[in-house]
C-alpha positions as a LaTeX table, in Angstrom:
\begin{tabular}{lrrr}
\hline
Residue & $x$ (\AA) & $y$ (\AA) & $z$ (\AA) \\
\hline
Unk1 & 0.00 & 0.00 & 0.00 \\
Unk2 & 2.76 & 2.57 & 0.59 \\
Unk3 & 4.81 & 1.14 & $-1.94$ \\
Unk4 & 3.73 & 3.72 & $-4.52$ \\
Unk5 & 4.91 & 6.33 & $-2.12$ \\
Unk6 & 8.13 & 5.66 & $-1.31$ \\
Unk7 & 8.31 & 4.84 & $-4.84$ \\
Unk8 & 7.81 & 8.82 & $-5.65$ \\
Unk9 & 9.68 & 9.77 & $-2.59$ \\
Unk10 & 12.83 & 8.15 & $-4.46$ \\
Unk11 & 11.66 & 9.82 & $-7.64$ \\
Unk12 & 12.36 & 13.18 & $-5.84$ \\
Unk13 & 15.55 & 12.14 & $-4.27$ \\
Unk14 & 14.27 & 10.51 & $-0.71$ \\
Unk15 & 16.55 & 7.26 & 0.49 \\
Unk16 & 14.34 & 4.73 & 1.69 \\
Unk17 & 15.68 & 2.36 & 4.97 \\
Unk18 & 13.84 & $-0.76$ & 4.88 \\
Unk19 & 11.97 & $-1.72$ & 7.64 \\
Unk20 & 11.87 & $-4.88$ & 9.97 \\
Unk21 & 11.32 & $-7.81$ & 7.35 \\
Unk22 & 7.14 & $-8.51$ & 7.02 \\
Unk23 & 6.01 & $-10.78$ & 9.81 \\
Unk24 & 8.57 & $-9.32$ & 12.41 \\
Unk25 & 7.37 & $-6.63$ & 15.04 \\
Unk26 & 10.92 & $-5.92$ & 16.29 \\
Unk27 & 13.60 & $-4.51$ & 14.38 \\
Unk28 & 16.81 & $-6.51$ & 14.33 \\
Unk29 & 18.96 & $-3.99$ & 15.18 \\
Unk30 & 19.44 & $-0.18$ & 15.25 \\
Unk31 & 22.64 & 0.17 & 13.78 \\
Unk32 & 21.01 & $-0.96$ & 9.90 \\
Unk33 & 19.20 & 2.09 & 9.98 \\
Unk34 & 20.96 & 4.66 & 11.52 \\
Unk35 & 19.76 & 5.11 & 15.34 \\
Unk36 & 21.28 & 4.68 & 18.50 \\
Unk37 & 18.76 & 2.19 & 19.62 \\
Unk38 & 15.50 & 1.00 & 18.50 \\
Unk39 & 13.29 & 3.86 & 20.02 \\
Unk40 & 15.19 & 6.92 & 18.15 \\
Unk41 & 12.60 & 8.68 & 15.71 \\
Unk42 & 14.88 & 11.44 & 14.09 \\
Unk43 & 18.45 & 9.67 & 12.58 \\
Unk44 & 20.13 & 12.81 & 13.64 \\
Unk45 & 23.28 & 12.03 & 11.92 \\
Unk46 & 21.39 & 11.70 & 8.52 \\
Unk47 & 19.58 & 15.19 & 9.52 \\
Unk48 & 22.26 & 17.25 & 10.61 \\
Unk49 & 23.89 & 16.05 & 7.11 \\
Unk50 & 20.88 & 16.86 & 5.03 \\
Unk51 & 20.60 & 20.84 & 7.04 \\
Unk52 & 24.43 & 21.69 & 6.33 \\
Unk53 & 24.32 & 20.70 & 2.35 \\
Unk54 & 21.25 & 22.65 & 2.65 \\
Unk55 & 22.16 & 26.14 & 4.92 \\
Unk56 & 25.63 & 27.10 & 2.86 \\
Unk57 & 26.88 & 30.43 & 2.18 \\
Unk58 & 27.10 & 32.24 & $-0.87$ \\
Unk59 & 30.38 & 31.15 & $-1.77$ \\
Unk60 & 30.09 & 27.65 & $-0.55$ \\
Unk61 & 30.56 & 26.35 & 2.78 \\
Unk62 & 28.02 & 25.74 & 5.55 \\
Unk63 & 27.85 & 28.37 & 8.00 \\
Unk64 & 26.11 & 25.68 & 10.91 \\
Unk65 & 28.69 & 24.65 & 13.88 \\
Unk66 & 28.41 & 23.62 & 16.43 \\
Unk67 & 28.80 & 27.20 & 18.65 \\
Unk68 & 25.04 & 27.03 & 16.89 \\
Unk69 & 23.79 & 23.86 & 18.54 \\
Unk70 & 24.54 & 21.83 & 15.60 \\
Unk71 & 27.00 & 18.58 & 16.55 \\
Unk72 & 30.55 & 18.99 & 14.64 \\
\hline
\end{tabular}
């Protein structure tokens, strides 16, 4: 049912992380999809990542640190 979704999410550039295989109601391990542990809802590496390509000065560079609150 969501398969058209992430489908189009890909289209536009989205990675997709696999879930927990069908049948399974606990993942097998938080490392495969880029948490801490299990419970984690933001991958916060993969975030802070996506905001520094995105917040760069005019001639290139990000200007985020972390003086700002943003992890080196």
């Amino acid at each position: 049912m969501e398969a058209p979704l992430i489908r189009q999410l890909e289209d536009m550039g989205w990675g997709h992380l696999v879930g927990a295989p069908p049948g399974t109601s606990v993942p097998s391990g938080p490392g495969a999809s880029g948490r801490g542990i299990c419970v984690e809802v933001l991958l916060v590496d993969r975030l802070w990542t996506a905001l520094r390509e995105i917040n760069v000065r005019p001639g290139g560079g990000s200007w985020l640190d972390s003086a700002g609150g943003v992890p080196g």
